[in-house]
N, C-alpha and C positions, 0 to 999 in steps of 0.2 A: 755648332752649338754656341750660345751667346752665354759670354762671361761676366760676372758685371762685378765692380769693385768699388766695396761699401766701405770707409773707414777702414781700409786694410786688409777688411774680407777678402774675400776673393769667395760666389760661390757659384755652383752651375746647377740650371735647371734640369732634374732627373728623370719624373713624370708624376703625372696624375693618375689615382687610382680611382674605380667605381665598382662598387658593388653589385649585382648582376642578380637575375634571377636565372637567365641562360648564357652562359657566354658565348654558345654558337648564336645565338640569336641574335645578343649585343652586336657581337662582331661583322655581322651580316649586314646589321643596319647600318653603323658608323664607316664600313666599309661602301656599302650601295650609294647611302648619302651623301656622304662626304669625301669619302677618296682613298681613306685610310687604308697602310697594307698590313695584313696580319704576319705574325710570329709562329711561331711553335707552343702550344699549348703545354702549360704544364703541372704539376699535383704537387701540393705543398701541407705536409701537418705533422701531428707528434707533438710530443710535450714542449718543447724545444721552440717549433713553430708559432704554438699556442700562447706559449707564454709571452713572444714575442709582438702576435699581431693581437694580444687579449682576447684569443677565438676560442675556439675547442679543439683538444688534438684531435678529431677528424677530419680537420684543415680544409684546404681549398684549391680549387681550380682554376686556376689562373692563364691567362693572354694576352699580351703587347701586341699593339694598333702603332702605328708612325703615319703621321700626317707633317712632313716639313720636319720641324726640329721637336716636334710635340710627341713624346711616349703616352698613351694611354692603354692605362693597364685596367682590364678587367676583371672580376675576380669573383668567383660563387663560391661562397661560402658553405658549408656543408647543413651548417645550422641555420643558414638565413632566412632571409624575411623581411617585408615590411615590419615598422615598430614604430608605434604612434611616441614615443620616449625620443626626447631631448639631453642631453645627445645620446645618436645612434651608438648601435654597440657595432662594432668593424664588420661584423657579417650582413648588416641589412640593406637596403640598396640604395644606391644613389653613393654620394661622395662619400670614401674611406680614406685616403690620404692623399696627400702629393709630395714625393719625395727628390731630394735632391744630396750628387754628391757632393762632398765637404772636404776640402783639402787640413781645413783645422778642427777635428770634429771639440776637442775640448772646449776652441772659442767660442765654435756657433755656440754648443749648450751653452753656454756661459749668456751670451747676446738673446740666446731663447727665453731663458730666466729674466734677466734685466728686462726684457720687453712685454714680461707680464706672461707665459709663456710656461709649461709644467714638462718637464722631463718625466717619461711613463718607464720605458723599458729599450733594455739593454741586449746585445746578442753577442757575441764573438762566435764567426763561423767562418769555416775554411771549405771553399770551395773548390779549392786545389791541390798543391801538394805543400804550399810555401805558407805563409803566414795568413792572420786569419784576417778576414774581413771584421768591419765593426758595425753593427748597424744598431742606431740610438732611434726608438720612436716617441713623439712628445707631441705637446699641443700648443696651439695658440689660444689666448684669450677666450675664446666661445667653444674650447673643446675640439675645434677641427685636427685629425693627426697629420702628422708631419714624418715624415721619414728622412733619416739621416744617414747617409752610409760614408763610409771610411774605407777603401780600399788603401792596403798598405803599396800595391804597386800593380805593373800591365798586366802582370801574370795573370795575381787572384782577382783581377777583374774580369778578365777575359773568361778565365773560369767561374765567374759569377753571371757572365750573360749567359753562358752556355746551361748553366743548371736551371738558367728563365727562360730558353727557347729564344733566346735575343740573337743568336750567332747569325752573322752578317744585314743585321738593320743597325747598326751604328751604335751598340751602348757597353759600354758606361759612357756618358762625358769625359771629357779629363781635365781637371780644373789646372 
């Protein structure tokens, strides 16, 4: 994974997400085409979820692609759809975020603000037995979302690849 260190940051690239109308389909083609190996598929919703990715607690079906050091994550939405609306809402297809982990997650939001940049929604969730994970979702400038996660250590990340079907493609990063 390529680290890179901005003014003190320090952050690492996590992945890109898209919105799907099928994810066996998606994954079939970015696989055929391009080389990508697939994950483990996995179900994601509830209030919790919803509130988190702004979707509907009937949540979404999600899948991790790795091509090199590239995560892409796909992801059908329960509720989805094309939508002719600017910007999209997280369930339609095409680009939903690109996320990345944060060793400082207070600085980034901090540097996300200053840079024109809107803090959406917050999550604290433990995926393990130890302390929670934080994951912050915000936007850039034009509304594109952004995912931010905070892993307080190996453990609950470890236990956060496994609740993504990520266990042994290589993730979280570790900044």
């Amino acid at each position: 994974m390529t680290h890179v260190r901005t003014s003190g940051v320090q952050v690492t690239f996590s992945h890109l997400a898209l919105s799907v109308a099928d994810v066996d389909v998606s994954a079939r083609f970015y696989q055929d085409a391009f080389g990508f190996v697939g994950a483990t598929p996995y179900r994601a919703g509830g209030r919790r979820a919803a509130a988190l990715m702004e979707g509907t607690p009937e949540g979404f079906t999600g899948m991790f692609l790795r091509l090199g050091d590239l995560l892409l994550e796909l992801l059908h939405h329960a509720d989805g759809g094309p939508q002719p609306d600017v910007p999209r809402r997280a369930g339609e297809y095409g680009y939903a975020h690109m996320g990345f982990v944060v060793q400082d997650l207070e600085q980034t939001l901090q540097r996300v603000a200053a840079a024109g940049g809107q803090v959406r929604t917050r999550l604290q969730q433990r995926f393990g037995h130890g302390r929670e994970t934080t994951i912050v979702f915000c936007t850039d400038p034009d509304g594109n979302r952004i995912e931010l996660i905070r892993h307080p250590d190996a453990d609950e990340a470890a236990a956060h690849a496994k609740f993504l079907g990520l266990t042994g493609i290589g993730w979280p990063a570790t900044t």
